[in-house]
C-alpha positions in Angstrom: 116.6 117.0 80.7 113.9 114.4 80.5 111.9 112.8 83.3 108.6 112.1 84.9 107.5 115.6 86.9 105.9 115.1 90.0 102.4 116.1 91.4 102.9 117.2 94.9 99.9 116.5 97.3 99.0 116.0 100.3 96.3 114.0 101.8 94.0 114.1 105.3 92.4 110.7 106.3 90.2 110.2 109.5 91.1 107.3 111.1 88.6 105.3 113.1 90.3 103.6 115.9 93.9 104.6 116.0 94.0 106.0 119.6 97.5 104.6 120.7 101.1 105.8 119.6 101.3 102.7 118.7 98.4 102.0 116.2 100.0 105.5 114.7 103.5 103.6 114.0 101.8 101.2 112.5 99.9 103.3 110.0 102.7 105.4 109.3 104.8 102.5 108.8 102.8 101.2 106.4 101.8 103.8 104.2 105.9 104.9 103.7 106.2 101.8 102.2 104.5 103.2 99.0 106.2 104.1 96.4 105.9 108.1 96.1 105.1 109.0 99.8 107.0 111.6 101.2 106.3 111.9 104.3 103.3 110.7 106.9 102.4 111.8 110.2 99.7 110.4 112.4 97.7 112.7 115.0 96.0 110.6 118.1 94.5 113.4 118.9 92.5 114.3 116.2 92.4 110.7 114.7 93.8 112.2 111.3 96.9 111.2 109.1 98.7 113.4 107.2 100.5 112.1 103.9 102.9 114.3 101.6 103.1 112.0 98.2 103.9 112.2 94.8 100.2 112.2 92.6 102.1 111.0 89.4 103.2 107.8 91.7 100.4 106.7 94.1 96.9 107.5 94.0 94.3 108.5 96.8 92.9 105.1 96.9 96.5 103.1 97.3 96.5 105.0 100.6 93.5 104.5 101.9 94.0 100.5 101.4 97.2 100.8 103.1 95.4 102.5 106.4 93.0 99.5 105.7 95.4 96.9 105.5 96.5 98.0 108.9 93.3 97.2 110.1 91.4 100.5 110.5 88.4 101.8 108.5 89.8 105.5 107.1 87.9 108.3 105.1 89.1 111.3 103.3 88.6 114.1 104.7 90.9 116.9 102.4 93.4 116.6 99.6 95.3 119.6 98.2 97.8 120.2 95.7 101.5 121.3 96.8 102.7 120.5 100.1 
């Protein structure tokens, strides 16, 4: 069977400003629009989102301009390989 293998990763941004739940939803909302995002999860707490995604769909820096696009500066703090 033929078809395009995926590269599972996952990604850890600090987030600079996203304090509230709602900031959070927002992000989150956002970056599961992308194509090859499996799953996101925002922590207030420590400022940090979490994204699951496919490598062989979305790159590193589609996420970040998604985060930005919400209207918060973002960094990378860790990216691995598997999930």
């Amino acid at each position: 069977m033929k078809g395009r293998s995926t590269k599972a990763a996952r990604a850890v941004f600090s987030v600079r400003g996203a304090d509230c739940v709602t900031c959070a939803l927002a992000i989150e909302k956002r970056v599961r629009r992308i194509e090859g995002v499996k799953d996101v999860k925002s922590s207030t707490m420590l400022n940090e989102v979490f994204v699951d995604y496919d490598g062989s769909k979305v790159d590193i820096e589609s996420l970040m301009e998604a985060i930005r696009r919400t209207g918060y500066s973002n960094r990378l703090v860790r990216k691995s390989a598997g999930t």
